[in-house]
GUFI-841680 format. One record per residue (C-alpha): residue in three letters; chain; x, y, z; residue number from 1. Coordinates in steps of 0.25 Angstrom, whole numbers, plus 5000, padded with zeros to 4 digits. Layout:
N
  residu  chaine     X     Y     Z  num
     ALA       A     X     Y     Z  NUM
...
//
This chain:
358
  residu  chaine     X     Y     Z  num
     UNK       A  5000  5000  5000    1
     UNK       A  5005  5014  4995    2
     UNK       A  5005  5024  5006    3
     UNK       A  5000  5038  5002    4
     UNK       A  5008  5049  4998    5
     UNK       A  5010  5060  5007    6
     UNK       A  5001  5071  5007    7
     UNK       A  5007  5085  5005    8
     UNK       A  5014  5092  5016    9
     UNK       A  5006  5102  5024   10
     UNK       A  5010  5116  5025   11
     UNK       A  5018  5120  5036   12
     UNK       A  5009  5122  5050   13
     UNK       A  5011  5124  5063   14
     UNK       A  5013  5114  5074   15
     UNK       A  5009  5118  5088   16
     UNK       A  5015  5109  5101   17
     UNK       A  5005  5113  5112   18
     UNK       A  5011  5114  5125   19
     UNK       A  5001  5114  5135   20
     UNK       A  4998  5108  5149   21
     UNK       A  4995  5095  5150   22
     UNK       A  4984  5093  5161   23
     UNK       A  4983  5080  5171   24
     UNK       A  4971  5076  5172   25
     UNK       A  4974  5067  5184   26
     UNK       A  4967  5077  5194   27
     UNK       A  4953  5073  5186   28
     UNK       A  4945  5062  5196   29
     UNK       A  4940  5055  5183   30
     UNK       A  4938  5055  5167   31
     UNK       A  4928  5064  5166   32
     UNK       A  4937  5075  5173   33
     UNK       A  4949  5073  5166   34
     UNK       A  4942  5073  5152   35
     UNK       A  4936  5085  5155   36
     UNK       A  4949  5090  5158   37
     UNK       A  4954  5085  5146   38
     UNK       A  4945  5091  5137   39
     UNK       A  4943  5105  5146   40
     UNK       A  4959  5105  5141   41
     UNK       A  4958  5101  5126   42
     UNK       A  4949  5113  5125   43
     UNK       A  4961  5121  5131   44
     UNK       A  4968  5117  5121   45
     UNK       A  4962  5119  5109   46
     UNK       A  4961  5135  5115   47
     UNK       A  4977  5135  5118   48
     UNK       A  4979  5126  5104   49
     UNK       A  4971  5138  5094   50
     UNK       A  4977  5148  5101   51
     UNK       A  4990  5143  5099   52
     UNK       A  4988  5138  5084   53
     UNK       A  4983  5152  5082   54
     UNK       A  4995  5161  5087   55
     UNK       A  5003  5151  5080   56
     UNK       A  4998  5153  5067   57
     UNK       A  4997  5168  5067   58
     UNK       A  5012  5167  5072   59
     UNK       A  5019  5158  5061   60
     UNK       A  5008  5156  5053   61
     UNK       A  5004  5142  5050   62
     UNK       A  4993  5136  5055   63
     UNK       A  4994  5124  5068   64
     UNK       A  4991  5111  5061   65
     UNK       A  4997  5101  5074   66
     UNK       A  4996  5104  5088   67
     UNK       A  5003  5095  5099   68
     UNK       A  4996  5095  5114   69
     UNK       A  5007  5087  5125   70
     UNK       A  5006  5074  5131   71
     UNK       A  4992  5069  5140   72
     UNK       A  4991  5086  5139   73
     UNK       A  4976  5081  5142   74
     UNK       A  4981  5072  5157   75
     UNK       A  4995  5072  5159   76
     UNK       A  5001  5060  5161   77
     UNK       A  4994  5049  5171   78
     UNK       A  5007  5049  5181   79
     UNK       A  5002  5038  5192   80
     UNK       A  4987  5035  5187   81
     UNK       A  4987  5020  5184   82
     UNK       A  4984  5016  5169   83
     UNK       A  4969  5012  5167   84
     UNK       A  4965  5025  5177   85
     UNK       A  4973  5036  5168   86
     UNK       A  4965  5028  5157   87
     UNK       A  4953  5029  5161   88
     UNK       A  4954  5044  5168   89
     UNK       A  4962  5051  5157   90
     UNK       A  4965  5044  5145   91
     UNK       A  4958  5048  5133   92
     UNK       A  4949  5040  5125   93
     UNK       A  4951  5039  5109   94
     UNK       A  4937  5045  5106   95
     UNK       A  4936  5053  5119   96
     UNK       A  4931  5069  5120   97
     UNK       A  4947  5072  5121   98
     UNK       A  4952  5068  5107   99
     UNK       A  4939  5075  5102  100
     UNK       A  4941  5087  5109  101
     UNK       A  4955  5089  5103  102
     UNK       A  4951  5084  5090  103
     UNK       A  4942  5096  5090  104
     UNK       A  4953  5104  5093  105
     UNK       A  4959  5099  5080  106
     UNK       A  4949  5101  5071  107
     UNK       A  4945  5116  5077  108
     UNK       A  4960  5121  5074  109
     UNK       A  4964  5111  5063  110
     UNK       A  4976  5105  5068  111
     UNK       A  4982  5091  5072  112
     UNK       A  4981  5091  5087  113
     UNK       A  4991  5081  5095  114
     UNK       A  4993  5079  5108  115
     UNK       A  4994  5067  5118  116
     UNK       A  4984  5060  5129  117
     UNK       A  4981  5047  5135  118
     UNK       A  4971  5038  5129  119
     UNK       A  4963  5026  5130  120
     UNK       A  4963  5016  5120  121
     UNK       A  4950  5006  5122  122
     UNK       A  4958  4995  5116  123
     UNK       A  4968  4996  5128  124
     UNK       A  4957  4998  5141  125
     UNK       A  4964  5003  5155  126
     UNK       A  4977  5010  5148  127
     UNK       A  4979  5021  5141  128
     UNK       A  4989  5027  5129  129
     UNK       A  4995  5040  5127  130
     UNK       A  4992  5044  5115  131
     UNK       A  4997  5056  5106  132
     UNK       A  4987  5060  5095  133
     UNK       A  4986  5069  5083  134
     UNK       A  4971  5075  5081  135
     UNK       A  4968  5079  5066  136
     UNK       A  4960  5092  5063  137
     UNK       A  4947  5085  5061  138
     UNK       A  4949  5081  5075  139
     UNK       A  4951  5065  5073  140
     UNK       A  4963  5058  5080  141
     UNK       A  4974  5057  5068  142
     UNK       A  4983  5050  5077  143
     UNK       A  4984  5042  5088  144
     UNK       A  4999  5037  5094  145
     UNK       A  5000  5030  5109  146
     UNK       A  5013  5031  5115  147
     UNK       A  5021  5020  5114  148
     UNK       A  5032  5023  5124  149
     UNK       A  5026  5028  5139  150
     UNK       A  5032  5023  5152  151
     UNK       A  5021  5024  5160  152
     UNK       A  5009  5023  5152  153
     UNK       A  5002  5010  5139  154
     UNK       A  5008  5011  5125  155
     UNK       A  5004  5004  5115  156
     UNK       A  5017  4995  5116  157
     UNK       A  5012  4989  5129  158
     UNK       A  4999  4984  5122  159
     UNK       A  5008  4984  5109  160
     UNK       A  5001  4970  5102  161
     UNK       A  4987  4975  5104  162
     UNK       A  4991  4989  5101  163
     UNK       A  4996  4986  5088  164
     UNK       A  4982  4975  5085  165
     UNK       A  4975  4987  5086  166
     UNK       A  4984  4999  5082  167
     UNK       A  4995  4994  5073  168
     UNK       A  5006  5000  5071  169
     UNK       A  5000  5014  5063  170
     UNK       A  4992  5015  5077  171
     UNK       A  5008  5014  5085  172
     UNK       A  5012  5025  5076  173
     UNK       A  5004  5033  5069  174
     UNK       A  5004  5044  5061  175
     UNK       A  4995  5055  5058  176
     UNK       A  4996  5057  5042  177
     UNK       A  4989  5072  5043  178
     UNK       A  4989  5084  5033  179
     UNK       A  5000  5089  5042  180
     UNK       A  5010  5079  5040  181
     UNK       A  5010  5064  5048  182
     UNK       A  5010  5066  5063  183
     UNK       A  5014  5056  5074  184
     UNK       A  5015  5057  5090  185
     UNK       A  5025  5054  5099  186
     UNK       A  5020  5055  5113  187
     UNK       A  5029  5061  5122  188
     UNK       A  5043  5053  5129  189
     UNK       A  5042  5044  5114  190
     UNK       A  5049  5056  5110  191
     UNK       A  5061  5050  5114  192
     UNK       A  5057  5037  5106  193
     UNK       A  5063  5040  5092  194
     UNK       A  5058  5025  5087  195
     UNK       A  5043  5033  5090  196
     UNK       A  5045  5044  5081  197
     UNK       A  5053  5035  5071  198
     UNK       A  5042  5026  5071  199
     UNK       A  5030  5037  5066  200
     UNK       A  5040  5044  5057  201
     UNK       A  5043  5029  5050  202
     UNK       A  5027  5031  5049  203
     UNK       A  5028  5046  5042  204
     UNK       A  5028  5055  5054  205
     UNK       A  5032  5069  5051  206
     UNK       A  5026  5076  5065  207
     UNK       A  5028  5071  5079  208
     UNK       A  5017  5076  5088  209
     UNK       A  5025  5075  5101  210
     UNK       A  5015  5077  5114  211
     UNK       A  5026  5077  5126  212
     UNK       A  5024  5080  5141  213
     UNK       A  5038  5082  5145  214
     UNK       A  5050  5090  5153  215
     UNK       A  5053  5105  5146  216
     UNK       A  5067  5110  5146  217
     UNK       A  5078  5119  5140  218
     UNK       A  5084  5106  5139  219
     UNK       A  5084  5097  5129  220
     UNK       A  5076  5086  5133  221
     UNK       A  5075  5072  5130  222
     UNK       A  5062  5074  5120  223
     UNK       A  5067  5088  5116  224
     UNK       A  5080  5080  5109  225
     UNK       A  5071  5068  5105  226
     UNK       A  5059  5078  5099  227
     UNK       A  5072  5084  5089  228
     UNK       A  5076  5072  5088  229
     UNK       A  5063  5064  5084  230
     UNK       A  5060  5075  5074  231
     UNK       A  5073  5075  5067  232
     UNK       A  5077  5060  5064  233
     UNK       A  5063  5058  5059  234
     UNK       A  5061  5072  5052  235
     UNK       A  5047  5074  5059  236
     UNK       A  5042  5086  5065  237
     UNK       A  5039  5086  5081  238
     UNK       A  5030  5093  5088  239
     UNK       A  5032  5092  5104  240
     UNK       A  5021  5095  5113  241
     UNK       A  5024  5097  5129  242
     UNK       A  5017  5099  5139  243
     UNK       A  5016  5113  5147  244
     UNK       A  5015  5105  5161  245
     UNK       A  5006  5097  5167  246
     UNK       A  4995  5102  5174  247
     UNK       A  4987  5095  5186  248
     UNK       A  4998  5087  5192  249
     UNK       A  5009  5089  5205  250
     UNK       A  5018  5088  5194  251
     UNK       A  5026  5102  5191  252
     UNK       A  5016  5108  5180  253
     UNK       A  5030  5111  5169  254
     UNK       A  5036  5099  5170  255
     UNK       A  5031  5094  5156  256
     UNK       A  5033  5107  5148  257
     UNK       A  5039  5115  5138  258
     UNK       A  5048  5111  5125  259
     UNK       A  5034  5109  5114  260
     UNK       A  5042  5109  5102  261
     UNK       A  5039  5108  5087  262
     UNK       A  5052  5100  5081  263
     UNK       A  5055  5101  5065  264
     UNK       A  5059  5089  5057  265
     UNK       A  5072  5093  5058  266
     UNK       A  5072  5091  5074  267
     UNK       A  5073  5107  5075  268
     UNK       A  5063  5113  5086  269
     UNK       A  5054  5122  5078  270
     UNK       A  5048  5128  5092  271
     UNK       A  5049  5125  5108  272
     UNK       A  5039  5128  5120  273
     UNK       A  5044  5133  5133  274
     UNK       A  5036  5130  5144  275
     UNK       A  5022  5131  5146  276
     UNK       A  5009  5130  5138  277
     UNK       A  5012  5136  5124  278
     UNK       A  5010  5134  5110  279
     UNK       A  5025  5140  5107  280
     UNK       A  5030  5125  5101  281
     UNK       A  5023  5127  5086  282
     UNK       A  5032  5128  5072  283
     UNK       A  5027  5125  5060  284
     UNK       A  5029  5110  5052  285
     UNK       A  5032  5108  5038  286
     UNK       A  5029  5095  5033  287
     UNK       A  5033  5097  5019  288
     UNK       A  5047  5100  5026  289
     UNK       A  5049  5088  5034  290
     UNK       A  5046  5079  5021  291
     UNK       A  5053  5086  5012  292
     UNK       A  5065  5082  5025  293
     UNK       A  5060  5068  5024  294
     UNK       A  5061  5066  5009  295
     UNK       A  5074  5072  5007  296
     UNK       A  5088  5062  5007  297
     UNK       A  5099  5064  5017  298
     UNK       A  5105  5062  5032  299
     UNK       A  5095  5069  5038  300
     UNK       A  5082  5061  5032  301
     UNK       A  5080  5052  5044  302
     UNK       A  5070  5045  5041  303
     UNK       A  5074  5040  5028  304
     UNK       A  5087  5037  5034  305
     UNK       A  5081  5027  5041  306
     UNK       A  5086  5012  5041  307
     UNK       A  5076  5005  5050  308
     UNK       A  5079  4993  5048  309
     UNK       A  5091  4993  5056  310
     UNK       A  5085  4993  5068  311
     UNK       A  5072  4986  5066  312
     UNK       A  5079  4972  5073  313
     UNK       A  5085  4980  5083  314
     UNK       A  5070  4985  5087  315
     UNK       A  5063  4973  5084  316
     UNK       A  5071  4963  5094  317
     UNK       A  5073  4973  5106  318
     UNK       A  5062  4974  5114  319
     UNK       A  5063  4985  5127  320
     UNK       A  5049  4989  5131  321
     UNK       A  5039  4979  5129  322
     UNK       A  5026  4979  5121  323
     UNK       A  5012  4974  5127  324
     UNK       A  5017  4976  5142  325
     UNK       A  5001  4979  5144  326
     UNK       A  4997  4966  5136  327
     UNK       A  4991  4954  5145  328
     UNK       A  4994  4939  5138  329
     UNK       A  4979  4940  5136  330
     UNK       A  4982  4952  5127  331
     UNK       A  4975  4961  5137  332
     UNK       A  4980  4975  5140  333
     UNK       A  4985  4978  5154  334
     UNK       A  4983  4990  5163  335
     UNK       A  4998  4991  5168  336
     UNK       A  5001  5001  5179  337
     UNK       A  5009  5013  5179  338
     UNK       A  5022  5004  5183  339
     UNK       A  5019  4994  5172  340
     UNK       A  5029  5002  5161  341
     UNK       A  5042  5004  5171  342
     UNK       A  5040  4988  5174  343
     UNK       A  5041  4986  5160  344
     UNK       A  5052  4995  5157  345
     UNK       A  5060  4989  5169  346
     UNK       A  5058  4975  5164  347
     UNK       A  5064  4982  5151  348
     UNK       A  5077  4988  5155  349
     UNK       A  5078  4975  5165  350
     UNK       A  5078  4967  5152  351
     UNK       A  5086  4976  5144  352
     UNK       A  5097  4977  5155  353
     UNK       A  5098  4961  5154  354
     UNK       A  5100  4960  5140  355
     UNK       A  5112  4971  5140  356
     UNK       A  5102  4980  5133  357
     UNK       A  5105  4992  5145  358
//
């Protein structure tokens, strides 16, 4: 089967990395509560998302075609609160009022809206995924992507085989072909994955929507370097969304914020936030730029450079993390607790320590 030919690149728009507090919503006593919260927020937001849009067109003069929220800007994380209860109190549901909500908010202002939340998947009862999605301007989830590397939380790896019945790999790592080039998410830490971003731009990935929760420095940071990095050696745009804090927790509200970014192909910070909620991370995307860069022979064409084959038996006989951790012999899915995921990675490092691996 022939794939289809590429449409015509866009013209160049802006892109907008939304920096704005995430909100816990571990305070609320039930569902109810915390979804109105949730959605009392997502109004908020469309408000701060127009305003913005609007100065930044009138500023530099193209319109805002993709705007990144943060990480679980809607809960924050679930810190202590076990699985199945986070679950059922805050984790949002495919068809719920949420993704609607925010679909709206696409639609009204004609741009791809990405962001990050926890969701439940009905195939997978009593656990959750963190999922980062792209909403298309006629409101419908164009894509979906669930984590695959968490430390405390499911990933589709833990459930890999039944994951894969029902998903396949194109639901593992998908990418949104839209009118404003082919997006894919990383969520958060997985930017300090390379085989993640490698593995969507193998698929045709030319933007990574990055929702991060995470420390802001002058400093160069470990996922400020990988972010550069990520973008150059697959000659993809990426667009870094932080949270400004974290608010309604005893946690210190700035300790996950600043550093929102917009990164060219190139792996050259097109803008920065400081601290604080802002719309100051925005710069413009040329799609027809980064394809030209794609198509065009020499050292610094990485992608076509690659010989994969090289490591494919390298990957294919080591196993570190294991998959279906959360799979019963009767093919049942497992609530694990919180301390499940560091007991695996311990029987992993004890492992690889006997083996001479480490």
């Amino acid at each position: 089967m022939t794939a289809a030919p590429t449409p015509p690149a866009p013209k160049p728009y802006a892109a907008l990395a939304l920096q704005i507090a995430a909100r816990s919503v571990e305070r609320q006593p039930d569902r109810a509560a915390a979804s109105t919260q949730m959605l009392a927020m997502i109004a908020e937001i469309g408000a701060k998302l127009r305003s913005s849009a609007i100065f930044i067109q009138q500023y530099g003069g193209t319109p805002v075609r993709l705007a990144v929220l943060p990480e679980y800007f809607l809960t924050s994380y679930p810190g202590r609160i076990s699985i199945p209860d986070f679950a059922e109190k805050a984790a949002l549901d495919m068809d719920g009022p949420e993704y609607a909500a925010l679909g709206e908010i696409a639609s009204a202002q004609n741009l791809h809206l990405a962001g990050n939340a926890y969701e439940r998947d009905p195939n997978f009862p009593g656990i959750y995924f963190q999922t980062s999605f792209v909403i298309a301007p006629d409101g419908r989830v164009a894509l979906r992507y669930r984590r695959l590397n968490s430390m405390f939380a499911p990933t589709p790896h833990d459930v890999w085989s039944k994951y894969l019945d029902i998903y396949g790999i194109d639901g593992v790592f998908p990418v949104a072909h839209t009118e404003i080039g082919n997006i894919a998410a990383i969520a958060s830490e997985e930017i300090l994955y390379p085989e993640i971003a490698r593995a969507h731009a193998l698929r045709g990935a030319e933007i990574f929507v990055h929702s991060s929760s995470e420390i802001g420095s002058p400093l160069a940071t470990p996922k400020q370097i990988a972010k550069r990095a990520r973008a150059f050696e697959n000659i993809a745009y990426v667009v870094s969304a932080n949270t400004a804090g974290i608010e309604g927790t005893t946690m210190p509200l700035a300790s996950a914020d600043g550093n929102s970014t917009v990164i060219d192909y190139k792996g050259n910070p097109l803008s920065e936030s400081n601290s604080g909620e802002t719309f100051t991370a925005f710069a413009d995307i040329d799609i027809a730029a980064l394809r030209a860069q794609r198509r065009k022979p020499g050292m610094t064409n990485f992608l076509a450079r690659q010989r994969l084959d090289l490591f494919a038996p390298v990957y294919a006989a080591a196993t570190h993390q294991p998959a279906n951790s959360l799979i019963e012999p009767d093919g049942t899915v497992r609530q694990p607790d919180r301390d499940h995921f560091l007991r695996v990675q311990e029987q992993v490092i004890e492992r690889l320590s006997k083996e001479g691996l480490i």
